[in-house]
ChimeraX commands (.cxc) that place a marker at each C-alpha (Angstrom):
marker #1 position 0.00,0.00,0.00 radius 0.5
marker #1 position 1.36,3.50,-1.16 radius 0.5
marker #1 position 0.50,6.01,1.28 radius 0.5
marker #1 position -0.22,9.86,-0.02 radius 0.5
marker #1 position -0.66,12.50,1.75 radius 0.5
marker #1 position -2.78,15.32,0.11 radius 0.5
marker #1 position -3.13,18.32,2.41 radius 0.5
marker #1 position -2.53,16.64,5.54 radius 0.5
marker #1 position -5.42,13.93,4.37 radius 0.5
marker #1 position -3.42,10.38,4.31 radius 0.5
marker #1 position -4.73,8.20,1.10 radius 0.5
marker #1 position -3.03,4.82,1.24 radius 0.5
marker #1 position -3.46,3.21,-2.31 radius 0.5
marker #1 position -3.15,-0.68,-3.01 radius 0.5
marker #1 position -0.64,-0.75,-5.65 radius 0.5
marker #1 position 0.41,-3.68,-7.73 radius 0.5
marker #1 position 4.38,-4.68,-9.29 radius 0.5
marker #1 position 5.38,-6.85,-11.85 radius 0.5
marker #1 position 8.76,-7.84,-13.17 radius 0.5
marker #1 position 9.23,-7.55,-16.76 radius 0.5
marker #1 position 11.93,-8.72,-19.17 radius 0.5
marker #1 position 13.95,-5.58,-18.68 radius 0.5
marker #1 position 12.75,-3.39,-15.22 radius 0.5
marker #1 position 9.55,-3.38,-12.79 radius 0.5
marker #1 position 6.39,-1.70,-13.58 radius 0.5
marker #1 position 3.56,-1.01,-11.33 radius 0.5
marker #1 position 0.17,0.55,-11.41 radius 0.5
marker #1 position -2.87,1.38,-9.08 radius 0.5
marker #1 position -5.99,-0.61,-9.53 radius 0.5
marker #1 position -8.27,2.12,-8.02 radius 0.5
marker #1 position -6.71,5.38,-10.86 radius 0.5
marker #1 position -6.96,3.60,-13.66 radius 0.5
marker #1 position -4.23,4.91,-16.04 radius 0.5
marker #1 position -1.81,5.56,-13.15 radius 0.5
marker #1 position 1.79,3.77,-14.36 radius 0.5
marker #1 position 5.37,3.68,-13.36 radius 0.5
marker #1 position 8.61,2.06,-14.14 radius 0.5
marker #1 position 11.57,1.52,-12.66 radius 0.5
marker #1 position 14.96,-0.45,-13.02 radius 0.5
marker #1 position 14.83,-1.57,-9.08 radius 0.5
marker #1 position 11.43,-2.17,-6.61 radius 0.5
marker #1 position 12.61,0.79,-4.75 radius 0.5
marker #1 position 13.06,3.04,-8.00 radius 0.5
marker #1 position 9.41,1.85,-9.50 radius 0.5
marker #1 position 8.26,2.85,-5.55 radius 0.5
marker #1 position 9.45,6.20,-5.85 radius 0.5
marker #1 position 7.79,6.41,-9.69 radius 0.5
marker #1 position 4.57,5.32,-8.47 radius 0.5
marker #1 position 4.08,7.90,-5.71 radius 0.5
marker #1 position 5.02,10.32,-7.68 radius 0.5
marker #1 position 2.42,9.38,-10.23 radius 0.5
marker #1 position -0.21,8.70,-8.03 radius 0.5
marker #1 position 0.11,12.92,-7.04 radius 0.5
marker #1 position 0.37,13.75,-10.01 radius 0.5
marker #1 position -2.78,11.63,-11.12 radius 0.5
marker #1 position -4.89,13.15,-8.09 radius 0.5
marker #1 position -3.69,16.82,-9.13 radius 0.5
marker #1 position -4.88,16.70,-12.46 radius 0.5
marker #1 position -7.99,14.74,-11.65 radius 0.5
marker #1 position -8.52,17.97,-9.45 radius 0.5
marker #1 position -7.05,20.78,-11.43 radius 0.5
marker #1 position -9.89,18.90,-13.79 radius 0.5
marker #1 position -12.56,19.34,-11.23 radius 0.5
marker #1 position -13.16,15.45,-11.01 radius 0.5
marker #1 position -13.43,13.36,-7.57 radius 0.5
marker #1 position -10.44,11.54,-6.70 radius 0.5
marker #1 position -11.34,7.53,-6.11 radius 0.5
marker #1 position -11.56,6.44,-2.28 radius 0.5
marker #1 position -8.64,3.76,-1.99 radius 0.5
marker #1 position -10.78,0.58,-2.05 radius 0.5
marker #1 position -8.20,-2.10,-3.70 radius 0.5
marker #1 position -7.75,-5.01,-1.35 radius 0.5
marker #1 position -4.27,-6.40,-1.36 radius 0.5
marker #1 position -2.99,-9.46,0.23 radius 0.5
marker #1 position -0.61,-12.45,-1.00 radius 0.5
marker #1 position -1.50,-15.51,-0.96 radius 0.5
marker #1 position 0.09,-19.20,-0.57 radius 0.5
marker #1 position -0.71,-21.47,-3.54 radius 0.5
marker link #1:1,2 radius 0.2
marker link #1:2,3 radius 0.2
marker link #1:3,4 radius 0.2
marker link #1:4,5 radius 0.2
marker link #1:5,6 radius 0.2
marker link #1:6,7 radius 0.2
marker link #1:7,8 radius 0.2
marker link #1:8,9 radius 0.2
marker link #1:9,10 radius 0.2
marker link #1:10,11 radius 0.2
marker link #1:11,12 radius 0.2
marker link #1:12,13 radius 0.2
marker link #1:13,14 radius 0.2
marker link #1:14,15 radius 0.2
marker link #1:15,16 radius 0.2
marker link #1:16,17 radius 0.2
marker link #1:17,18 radius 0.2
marker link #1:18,19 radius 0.2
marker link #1:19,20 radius 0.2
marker link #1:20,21 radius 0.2
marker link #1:21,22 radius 0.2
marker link #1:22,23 radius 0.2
marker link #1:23,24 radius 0.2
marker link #1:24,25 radius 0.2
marker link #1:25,26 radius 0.2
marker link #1:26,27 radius 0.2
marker link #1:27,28 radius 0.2
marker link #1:28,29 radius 0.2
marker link #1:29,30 radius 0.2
marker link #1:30,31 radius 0.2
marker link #1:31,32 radius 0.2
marker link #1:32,33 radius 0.2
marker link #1:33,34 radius 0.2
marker link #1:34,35 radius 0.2
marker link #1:35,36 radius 0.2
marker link #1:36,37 radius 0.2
marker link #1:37,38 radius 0.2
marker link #1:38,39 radius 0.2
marker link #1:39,40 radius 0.2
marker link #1:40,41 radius 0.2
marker link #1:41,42 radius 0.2
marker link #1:42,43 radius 0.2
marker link #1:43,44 radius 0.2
marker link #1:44,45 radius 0.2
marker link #1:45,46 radius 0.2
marker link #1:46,47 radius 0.2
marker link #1:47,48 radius 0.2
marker link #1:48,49 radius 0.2
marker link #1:49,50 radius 0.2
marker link #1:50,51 radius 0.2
marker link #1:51,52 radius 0.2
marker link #1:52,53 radius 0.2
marker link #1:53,54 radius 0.2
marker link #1:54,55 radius 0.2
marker link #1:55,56 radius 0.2
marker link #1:56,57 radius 0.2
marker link #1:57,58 radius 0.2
marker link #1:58,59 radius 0.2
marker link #1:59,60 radius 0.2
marker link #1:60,61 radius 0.2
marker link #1:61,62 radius 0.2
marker link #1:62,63 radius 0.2
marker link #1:63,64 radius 0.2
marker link #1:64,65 radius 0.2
marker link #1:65,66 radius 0.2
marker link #1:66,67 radius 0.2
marker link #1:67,68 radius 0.2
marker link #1:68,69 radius 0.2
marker link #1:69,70 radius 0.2
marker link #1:70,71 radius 0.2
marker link #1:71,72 radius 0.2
marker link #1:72,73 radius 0.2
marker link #1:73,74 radius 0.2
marker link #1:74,75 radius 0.2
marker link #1:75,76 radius 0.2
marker link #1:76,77 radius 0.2
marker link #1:77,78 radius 0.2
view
């Protein structure tokens, strides 16, 4: 979970990373459109935040509602 704070409110969004071929990617179920990419898991961490403000500042410089965090994330044994 990628926690964002947003004038002192605290949004923590479920986020989800894969491994590619060549780096790690990672996106947010719950702002659809929201992407990163990074060489390491701590470099597509950084990305992400970053793109999740920047997704919630145009979704408000746009005058639309930013999503609740609602994304459920847990790992599971198989």
């Amino acid at each position: 979970m990628m926690e964002i704070n947003e004038r002192k409110q605290v949004m923590r969004y479920g986020i989800v990373i894969e491994k590619t071929a060549r780096n790690y990617s990672a996106y947010v179920p719950d702002l659809p459109g929201c992407v990163a990419t990074g060489d390491s898991i701590e470099e597509v961490e950084r990305e992400i935040r970053e793109a999740i403000r920047f997704h919630i500042e145009g979704l408000q410089e746009d005058g639309l509602s930013v999503p609740e965090p609602s994304a459920i994330c847990e790992t599971v044994e198989a």
